[in-house]
VMD Tcl script that draws the C-alpha trace (Angstrom):
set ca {
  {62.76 58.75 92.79}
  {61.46 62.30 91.78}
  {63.65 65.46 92.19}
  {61.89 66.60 95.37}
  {62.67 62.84 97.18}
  {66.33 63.48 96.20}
  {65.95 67.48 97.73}
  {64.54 66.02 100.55}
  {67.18 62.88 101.14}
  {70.11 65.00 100.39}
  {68.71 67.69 103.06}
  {68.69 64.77 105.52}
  {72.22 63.91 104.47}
  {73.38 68.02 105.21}
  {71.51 68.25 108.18}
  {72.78 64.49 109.95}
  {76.29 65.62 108.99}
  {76.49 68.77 110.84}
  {77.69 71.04 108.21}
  {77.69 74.76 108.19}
  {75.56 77.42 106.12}
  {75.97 81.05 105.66}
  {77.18 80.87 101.62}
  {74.44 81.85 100.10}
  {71.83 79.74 101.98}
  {71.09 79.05 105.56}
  {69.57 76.02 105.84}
  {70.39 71.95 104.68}
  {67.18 72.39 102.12}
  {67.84 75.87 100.36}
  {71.47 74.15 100.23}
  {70.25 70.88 98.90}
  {67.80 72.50 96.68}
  {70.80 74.66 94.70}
  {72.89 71.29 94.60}
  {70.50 68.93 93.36}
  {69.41 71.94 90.44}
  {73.22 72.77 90.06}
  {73.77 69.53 88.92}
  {71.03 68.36 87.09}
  {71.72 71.75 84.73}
  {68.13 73.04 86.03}
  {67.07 76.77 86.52}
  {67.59 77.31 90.78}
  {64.17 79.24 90.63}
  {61.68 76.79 89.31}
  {62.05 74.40 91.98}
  {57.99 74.29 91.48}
  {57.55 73.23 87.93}
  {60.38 70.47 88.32}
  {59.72 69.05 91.45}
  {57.93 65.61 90.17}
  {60.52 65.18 87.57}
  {61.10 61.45 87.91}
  {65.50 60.66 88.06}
  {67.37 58.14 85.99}
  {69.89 56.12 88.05}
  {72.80 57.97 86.60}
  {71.35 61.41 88.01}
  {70.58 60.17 91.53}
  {74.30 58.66 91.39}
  {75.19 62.31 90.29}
  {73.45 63.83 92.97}
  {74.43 61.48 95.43}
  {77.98 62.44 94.16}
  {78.01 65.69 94.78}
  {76.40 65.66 98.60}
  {79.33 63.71 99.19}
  {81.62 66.05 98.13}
  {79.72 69.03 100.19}
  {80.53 66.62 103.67}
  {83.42 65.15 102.82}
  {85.23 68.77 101.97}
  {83.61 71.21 104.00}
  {83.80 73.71 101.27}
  {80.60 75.86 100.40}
  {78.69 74.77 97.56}
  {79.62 78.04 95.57}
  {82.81 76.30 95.45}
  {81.79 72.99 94.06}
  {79.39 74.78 91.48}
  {81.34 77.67 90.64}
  {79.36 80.54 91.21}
  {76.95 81.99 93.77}
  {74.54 85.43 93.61}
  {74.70 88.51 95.30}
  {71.24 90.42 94.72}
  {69.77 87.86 92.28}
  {72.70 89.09 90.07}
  {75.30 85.67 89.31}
  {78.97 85.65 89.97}
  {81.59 83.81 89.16}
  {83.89 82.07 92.14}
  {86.37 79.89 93.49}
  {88.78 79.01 95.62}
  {90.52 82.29 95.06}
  {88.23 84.75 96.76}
  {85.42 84.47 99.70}
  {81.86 83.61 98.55}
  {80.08 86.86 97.71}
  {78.27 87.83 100.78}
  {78.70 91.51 101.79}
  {76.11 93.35 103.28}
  {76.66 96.50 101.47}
  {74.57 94.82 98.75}
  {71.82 95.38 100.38}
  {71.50 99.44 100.86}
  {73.28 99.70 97.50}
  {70.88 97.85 95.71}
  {67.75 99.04 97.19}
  {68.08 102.73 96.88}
  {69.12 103.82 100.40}
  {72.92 105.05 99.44}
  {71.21 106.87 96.76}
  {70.45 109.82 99.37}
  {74.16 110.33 100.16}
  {75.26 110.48 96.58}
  {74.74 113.82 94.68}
  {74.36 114.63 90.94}
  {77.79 115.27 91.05}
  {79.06 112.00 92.03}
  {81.16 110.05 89.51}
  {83.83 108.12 91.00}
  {82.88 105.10 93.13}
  {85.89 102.83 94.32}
  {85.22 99.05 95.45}
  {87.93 98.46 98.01}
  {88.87 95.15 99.06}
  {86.81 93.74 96.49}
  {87.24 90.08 95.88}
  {85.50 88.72 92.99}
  {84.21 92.09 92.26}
  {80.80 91.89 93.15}
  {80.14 95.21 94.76}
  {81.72 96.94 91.88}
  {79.79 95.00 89.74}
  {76.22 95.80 91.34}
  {77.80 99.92 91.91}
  {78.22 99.82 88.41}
  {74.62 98.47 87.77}
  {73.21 100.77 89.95}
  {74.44 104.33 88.85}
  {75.29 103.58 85.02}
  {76.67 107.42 85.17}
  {79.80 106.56 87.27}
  {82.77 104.95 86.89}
  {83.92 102.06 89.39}
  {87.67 101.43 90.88}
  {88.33 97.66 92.12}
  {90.82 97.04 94.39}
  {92.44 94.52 96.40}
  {95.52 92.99 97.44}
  {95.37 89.62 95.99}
  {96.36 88.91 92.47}
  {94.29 86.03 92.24}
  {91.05 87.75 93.61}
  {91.74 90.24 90.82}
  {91.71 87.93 88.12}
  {87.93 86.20 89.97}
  {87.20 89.91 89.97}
  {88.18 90.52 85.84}
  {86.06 87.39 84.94}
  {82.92 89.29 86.63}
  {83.68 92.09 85.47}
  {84.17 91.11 82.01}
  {80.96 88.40 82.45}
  {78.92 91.89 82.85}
  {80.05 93.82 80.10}
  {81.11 96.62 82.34}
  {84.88 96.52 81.45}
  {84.32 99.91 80.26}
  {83.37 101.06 83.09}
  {85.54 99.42 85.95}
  {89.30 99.35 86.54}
  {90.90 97.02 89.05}
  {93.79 97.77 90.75}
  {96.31 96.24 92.91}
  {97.58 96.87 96.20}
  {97.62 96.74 99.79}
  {94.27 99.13 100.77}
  {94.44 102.22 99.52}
  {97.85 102.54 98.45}
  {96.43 100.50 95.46}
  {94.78 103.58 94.27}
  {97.17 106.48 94.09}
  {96.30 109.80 94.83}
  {92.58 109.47 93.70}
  {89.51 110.78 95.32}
  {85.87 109.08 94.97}
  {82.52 110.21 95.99}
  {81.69 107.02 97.20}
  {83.93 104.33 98.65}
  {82.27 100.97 99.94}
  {84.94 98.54 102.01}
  {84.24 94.92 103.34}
  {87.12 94.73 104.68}
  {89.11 91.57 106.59}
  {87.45 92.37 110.08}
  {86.83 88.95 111.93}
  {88.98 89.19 115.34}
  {91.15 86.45 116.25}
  {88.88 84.45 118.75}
  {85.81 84.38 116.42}
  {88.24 83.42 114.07}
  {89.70 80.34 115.85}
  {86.38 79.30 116.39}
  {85.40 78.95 112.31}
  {83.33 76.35 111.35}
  {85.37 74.58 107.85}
  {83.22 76.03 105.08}
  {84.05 79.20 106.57}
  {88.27 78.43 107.04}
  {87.67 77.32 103.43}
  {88.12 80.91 102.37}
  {90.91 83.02 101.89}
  {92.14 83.90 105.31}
  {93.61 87.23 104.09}
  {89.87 88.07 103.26}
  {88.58 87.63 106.65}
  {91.43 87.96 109.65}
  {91.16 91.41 110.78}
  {93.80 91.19 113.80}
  {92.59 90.39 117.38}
  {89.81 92.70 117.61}
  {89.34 92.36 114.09}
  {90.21 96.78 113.68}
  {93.93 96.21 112.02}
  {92.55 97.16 108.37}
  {89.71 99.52 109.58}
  {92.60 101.54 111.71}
  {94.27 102.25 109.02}
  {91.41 103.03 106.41}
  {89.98 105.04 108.74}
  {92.95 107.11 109.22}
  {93.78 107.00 105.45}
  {89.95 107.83 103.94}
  {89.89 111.66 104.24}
  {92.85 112.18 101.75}
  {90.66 109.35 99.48}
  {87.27 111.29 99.73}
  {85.68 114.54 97.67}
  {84.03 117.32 100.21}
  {80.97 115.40 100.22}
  {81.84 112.23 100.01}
  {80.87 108.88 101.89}
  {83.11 105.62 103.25}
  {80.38 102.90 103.59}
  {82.02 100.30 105.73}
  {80.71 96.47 106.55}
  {82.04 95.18 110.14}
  {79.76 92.25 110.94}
  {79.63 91.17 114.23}
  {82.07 93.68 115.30}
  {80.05 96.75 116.64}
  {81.52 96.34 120.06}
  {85.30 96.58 118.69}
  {84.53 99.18 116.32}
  {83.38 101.31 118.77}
  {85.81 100.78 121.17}
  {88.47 101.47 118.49}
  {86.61 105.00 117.38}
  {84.76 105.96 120.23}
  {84.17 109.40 119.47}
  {83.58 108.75 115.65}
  {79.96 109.74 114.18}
  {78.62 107.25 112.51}
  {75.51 106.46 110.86}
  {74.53 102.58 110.97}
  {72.79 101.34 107.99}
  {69.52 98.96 108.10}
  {69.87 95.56 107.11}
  {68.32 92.09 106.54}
  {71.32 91.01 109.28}
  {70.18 94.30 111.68}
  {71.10 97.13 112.00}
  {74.67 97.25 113.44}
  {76.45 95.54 110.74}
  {77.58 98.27 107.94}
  {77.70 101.52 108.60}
  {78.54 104.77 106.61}
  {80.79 107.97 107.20}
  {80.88 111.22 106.26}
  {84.18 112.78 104.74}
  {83.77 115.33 107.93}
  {83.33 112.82 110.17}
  {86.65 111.34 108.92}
  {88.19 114.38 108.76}
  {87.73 115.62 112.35}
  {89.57 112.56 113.21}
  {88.34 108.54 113.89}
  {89.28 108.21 117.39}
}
mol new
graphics top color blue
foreach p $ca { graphics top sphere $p radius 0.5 }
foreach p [lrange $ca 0 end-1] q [lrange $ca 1 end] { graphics top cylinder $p $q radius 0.2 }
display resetview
């Protein structure tokens, strides 16, 4: 059997089983494709120049092995492998924290926050971070500034320090503790960037397992899924410089959002997933009040 048979028979075995996608891939093939790699200790972007490789017994048993695992647990593959990427860039995961996934990658990465920042900007602050990942890529992105990480959980701190520290940018970031932005004190950023727990109840009832794998204090944002983003919202302006921004992912949740903050201004933000899934404020906005 060559590595492309076992890609292909593994897909089969994902897609016959009914599991779910939406950790980093979004099909049973991109999914098989990063387990059989994963495993055999094989670069995940060459699938090309190893696809004819021929497979001893003991590595289709291996393989075999781990597709198991995938069905029989439910839990995305980041959590079987260990780590999963965010903007090409790799990141350490587990159990501890949801699988890297936010949005907000997408306009910080590419340029498009650069516009609302000015050459005064300094002081960025992750919030809600998880294993760090947005901090991580901020910090990549503007090596002038310096990054705050915060979150709630202890143990999606200590995901978030192994990032951190697997990037050299320990200089650079400080994570903190606590429950939103009480974590932070009295300090002001230019820049804060939130993914925030914001799926309501009902969507979240209706889960699929890979998904109620995750840390449910990560993702439960109340029954329309607001509870966190009422009480950024009304917290942000004492958090922000003059010019400042809040960049803010809600998913699926345009509908709640703006009947939570129906006279807000707000400025959605283009992405891969459209564009009605993160969306950025101005400290004025915020300031003239959210509701």
């Amino acid at each position: 059997m060559t590595l492309i048979d076992a890609i292909e028979r593994s897909s089969a075995r994902l897609e016959q089983a009914g599991v779910s996608f939406g950790h980093g891939t979004s099909c049973a093939f991109d999914e098989a494709v990063w387990l059989v790699l994963w495993r055999l200790g094989l670069p995940l972007d060459d699938l090309d120049g190893v696809a004819a490789r021929v497979l001893t017994p003991d590595e289709q048993q291996a393989i075999d092995a781990l597709v198991t695992q995938r069905i029989s647990t439910r839990k995305p593959a980041a959590y079987l492998t260990g780590e999963a990427w965010l903007q090409g860039v790799p990141f350490t995961v587990d159990e501890r924290v949801i699988v890297p996934r936010s949005l907000i990658a997408e306009p910080l990465a590419d340029g498009t926050l650069d516009s609302w920042l000015s050459a005064h900007t300094q002081a960025v602050l992750d919030l809600c971070t998880g294993n760090g990942s947005l901090a991580v890529l901020a910090a990549m992105a503007w090596p002038e500034v310096t990054v705050d990480a915060a979150d709630l959980s202890a143990d999606a701190l200590a995901v978030a320090r192994l990032n951190v520290d697997r990037h050299g940018l320990a200089a650079r970031i400080r994570l903190l503790q606590g429950d939103g932005l009480a974590a932070v004190g009295t300090a002001r950023y230019d820049l804060i960037l939130c993914n925030p727990p914001y799926v309501n109840a009902g969507s979240m009832a209706a889960l699929p397992p890979e998904f109620r794998a995750e840390p449910e204090l990560a993702l439960a944002g109340g029954s329309d899924g607001m509870d966190f983003v009422r009480r950024l919202l009304h917290e942000a302006p004492a958090h922000l410089n003059d010019d400042g921004v809040l960049v803010l992912e809600i998913g699926h949740e345009r509908a709640h959002f703006e009947a939570a903050f129906p006279r807000l201004e707000t400025i959605w933000l283009p992405t891969s997933a459209g564009d009605d899934q993160v969306l950025l404020l101005s400290a004025q906005a915020l300031a003239e009040g959210p509701g």
